[in-house]
C-alpha positions, 0 to 999 in steps of 0.5 A: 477628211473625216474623223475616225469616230465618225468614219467608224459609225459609217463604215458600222452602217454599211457593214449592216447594210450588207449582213445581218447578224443571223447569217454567214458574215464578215470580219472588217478592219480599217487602217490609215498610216497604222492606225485602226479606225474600224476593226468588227465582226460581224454576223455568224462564225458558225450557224449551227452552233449560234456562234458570233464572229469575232474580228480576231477569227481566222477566214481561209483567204483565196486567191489573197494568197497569191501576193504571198506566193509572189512576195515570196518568190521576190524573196528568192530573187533577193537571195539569188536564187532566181531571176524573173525572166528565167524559164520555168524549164531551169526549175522544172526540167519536165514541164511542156512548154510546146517550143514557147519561154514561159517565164516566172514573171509570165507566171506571176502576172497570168500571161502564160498561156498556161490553161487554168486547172480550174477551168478544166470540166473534169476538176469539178469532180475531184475537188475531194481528192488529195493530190501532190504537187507533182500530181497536181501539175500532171493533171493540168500540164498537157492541156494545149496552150491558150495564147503564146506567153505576153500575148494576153491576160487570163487569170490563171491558177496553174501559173500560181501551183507551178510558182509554189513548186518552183519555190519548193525547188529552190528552198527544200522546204514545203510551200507552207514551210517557205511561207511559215518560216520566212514570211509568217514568222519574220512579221510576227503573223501569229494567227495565219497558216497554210490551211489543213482542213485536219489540223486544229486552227483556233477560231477558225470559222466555218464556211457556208454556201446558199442552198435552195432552202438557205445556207449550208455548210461548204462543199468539201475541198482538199486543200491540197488543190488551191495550194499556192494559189489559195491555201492561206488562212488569217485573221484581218489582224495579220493582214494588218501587219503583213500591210504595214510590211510591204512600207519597209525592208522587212521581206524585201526592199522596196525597190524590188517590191514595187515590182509588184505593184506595177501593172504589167505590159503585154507584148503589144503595149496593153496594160494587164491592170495586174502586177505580181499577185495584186491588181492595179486600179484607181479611185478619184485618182487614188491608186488601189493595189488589190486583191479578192479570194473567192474559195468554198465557203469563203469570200474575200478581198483586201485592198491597200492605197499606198498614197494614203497609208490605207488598208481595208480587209473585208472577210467573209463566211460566206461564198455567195457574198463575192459581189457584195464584198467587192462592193461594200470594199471600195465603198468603204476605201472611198469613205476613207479617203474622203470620196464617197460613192456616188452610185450612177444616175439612171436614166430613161432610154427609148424602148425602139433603143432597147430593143436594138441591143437584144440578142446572143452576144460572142465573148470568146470560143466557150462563153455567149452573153445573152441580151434580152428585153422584159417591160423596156428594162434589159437582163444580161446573161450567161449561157447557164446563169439567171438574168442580171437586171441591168439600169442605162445610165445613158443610151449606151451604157448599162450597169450592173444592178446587183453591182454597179461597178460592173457596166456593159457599153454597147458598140455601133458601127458605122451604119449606127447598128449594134456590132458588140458590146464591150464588158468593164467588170471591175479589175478586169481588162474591158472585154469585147463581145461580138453580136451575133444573128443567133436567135435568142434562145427560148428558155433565155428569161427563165433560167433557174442556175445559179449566176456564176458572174461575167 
C-alpha cells in the first residue's frame, strides 16, 4: 500500500490530467479510516470572475441526493413510521397504481414501473417552471406503466419525488426541513443544503455547460424539479462527515442501514447492482458502494469501500464532465487501495470481422445503436448522438475509447452470424440489443448532436 505522501502526488497528477486550471473543475477528497489523504480544488469556481475552486466550495450534488432521501426514509422506519413493503397508496391515497402494489421499497431501488418524468418529451421544455410537489406529481402520475413492479430495473426519478412526498406525509416538515433538521444537523453538516437558486449559499460555485464556442453559463433549472431526487448542495467536507456516519448508529443502526447497501433482487432472482439510493459493484474483489449526479451545471460522483474505510468524492462545475469524472473516480479508488488501473490491451481484428458487426442494433421500443465501420476501426452510436471510437480488445469485445470501462460484447448465434450485442455500461445491468436488417442510415458517420451516452 502506498504512503499518503505519495498517493496524494499521484492522485494531484491524475486530477490534472482531467482538468485544466483555466476552465470548470473539480473539488476532490480522498479518505481512508478517517483520515484525508487528498483534499484539492482544482480549476475555475466561476470563469467570468476568474475565480479558483477552493475544496471548501459547495457543488449542487444530483442524483448524490438520493442516499439522503433513502437514508432518510430509513429514519422514519426507525421510528415506526413506515414499513419498506407497505403500499405508497397508505401515504398517498390518490396516486394511480393501475391494479399493481407499488411499495416504497420498489421506490427506493427503481423497480416501480413508475415512468421517469425525466424522460418525459414534454419535461425538457418546463425545466424554468416552479412547481409544487403535488404538481410535480401530476404531471408524471398517469403516464402508463413500464413494467409491473420487481419485474426490471430503469432508473427512475419519480420513484425518488414520491418518496420526498411520503416523508413529507409522515413528518409535517418540507423534504428540505426533514434533511436539514434530522440529518444535516445531527452530523454537524455545516456547509450542505437544499438547494435554492435564490437563497444566498456561501461558495457556492457556478456551474457550466459546453457550447459550440466553449463553456457557457447552465441552463436555468428550478430546482423545485429534482426535489428529492437531486436538490442537495455540499462541500466534499460534509460528504466527509456524512461517510464516516453511515460507520455508526448516528441516523440508524447499522443493521437496518446495510439495507441499503445490498443489491436488490428482481422477482426472477436477477441482481439490479442497486440498493436503496447506492449502486453496488466491485474493484479486484473490493466492494464499492456508489453513486453519480449529474444536474445543469454540474457533474458528481462519490464512492465509499467499506471493507476498507475508503472514500473519494469527486465534484465537478462542470455537466460535460460526467464521463470524466466517473473515470478519474475509481482510478483514484484503485490507487488507494493499492490496485491501479490497468486500461484493456488492444488488439487487431480482421477487417471481414469488423465488418459482420455493422449495422442498427434494437435496444428497446425508443432506443437503436447504431454499429458502422470507417478504416477497419468501429463507431457506436445512438440514434441522435455523434459516433464513439470503439478499441477490440478481442475479436468480440469492444471498449469505449472515450471510457473504457464501458464495453459492447457481441453475440453469435449458433451458425456463427452476429445475432446482437450485449452493453456493460459501467453500474448498470448489462443490456441486450438485437440486430436488426435495417439499413444503416445515410447521415450515421456524420452526426453532429451532442452525445447523450448509452
Amino acid at each position: 500500500m502506498p504512503t499518503s505522501h505519495d498517493l496524494s502526488i499521484v492522485i494531484d497528477d491524475l486530477v490534472k490530467s482531467a482538468f485544466t486550471q483555466d476552465e470548470p473543475g473539480v473539488a476532490v477528497i480522498v479518505t481512508q479510516a478517517g483520515e484525508v489523504i487528498y483534499r484539492k480544488g482544482y480549476g475555475m469556481a466561476n470563469l467570468e470572475l476568474g475565480v479558483q475552486i477552493q475544496p471548501d466550495m459547495v457543488f449542487r450534488l444530483g442524483s448524490i441526493t438520493k442516499q439522503f432521501t433513502a437514508v432518510a426514509i430509513l429514519i422514519l422506519l426507525e421510528q415506526g413510521k413506515l414499513a419498506l413493503d407497505d403500499s405508497i397508496t397508505k401515504f398517498l391515497p390518490d396516486y394511480p397504481t393501475h391494479d399493481h402494489l407499488i411499495t416504497i421499497e420498489h421506490l427506493l431501488t427503481h423497480t416501480s414501473g413508475i415512468k421517469s418524468y425525466t424522460t418525459i418529451p414534454e419535461w425538457w421544455s418546463l425545466q424554468t417552471k416552479d412547481f409544487t410537489v403535488s404538481e410535480l406529481i401530476d404531471f408524471f402520475k398517469y403516464q402508463p406503466m413500464q413494467f409491473a413492479p420487481g419485474k426490471q430495473w430503469i432508473y427512475n426519478n419519480s420513484g425518488y419525488i414520491l418518496l420526498g412526498a411520503i416523508i413529507e406525509k409522515i413528518s409535517g416538515l418540507t423534504y428540505g426541513e426533514f434533511i436539514q433538521q434530522h440529518i444535516f444537523d445531527v452530523l454537524g453538516m455545516k456547509h450542505s443544503y437544499y438547494d435554492v437558486a435564490q437563497r444566498i449559499i456561501p461558495q457556492r460555485v457556478c456551474g457550466y455547460q459546453t457550447g459550440a464556442n466553449g463553456y457557457l453559463n447552465a441552463n436555468y433549472l428550478s430546482m423545485t424539479q429534482p426535489y428529492a431526487a437531486g436538490s442537495l448542495a455540499a462541500n466534499v467536507d460534509d460528504l466527509a462527515i456524512w461517510d464516516a456516519a453511515l460507520y455508526k448508529n448516528k441516523l440508524v443502526p447499522q443493521k437496518t442501514l446495510q439495507q441499503a447497501f445490498t443489491t436488490y433482487k428482481l422477482i426472477d432472482g436477477s441482481l439490479t447492482n442497486y440498493g436503496y439510493g447506492w449502486f453496488i459493484s466491485d474493484y479486484e474483489g473490493h466492494r464499492l458502494v456508489e453513486h453519480s449526479g449529474s444536474i445543469n451545471g454540474f457533474s458528481t460522483h462519490a464512492i465509499r469501500v467499506p471493507d476498507d474505510q475508503i472514500f473519494v468524492a469527486v465534484l465537478s462545475n462542470s455537466e460535460s464532465k460526467g464521463s470524466v469524472i466517473q473515470q478519474l473516480i475509481v482510478k483514484i479508488v484503485a490507487l488507494t487501495i493499492g490496485k491501479p488501473y490497468q486500461e484493456p490491451q488492444a488488439v487487431q481484428v480482421n477487417s471481414e470481422i469488423l465488418a459482420t458487426y455493422t449495422g442498427v442494433y434494437q435496444l428497446n421500443e425508443a432506443l437503436e445503436i447504431i454499429i458502422t465501420c470507417q478504416q477497419n476501426t468501429l463507431f457506436c452510436q445512438g440514434k441522435s448522438s455523434t459516433p464513439q471510437e470503439l478499441i477490440a480488445i478481442s475479436p468480440i469485445e469492444f471498449i469505449f475509447k472515450s471510457n473504457s470501462f464501458s464495453k459492447l460484447q457481441f453475440i453469435k448465434n449458433t451458425e456463427g452470424t452476429v445475432a446482437g450485442v450485449e452493453l456493460h455500461i459501467r453500474l448498470k445491468p448489462p443490456e441486450v440489443a438485437k440486430k436488426t436488417a435495417k439499413p444503416l442510415p445515410e447521415s450515421s458517420s456524420t452526426k453532429e448532436k451532442t452525445s447523450t451516452g448509452l
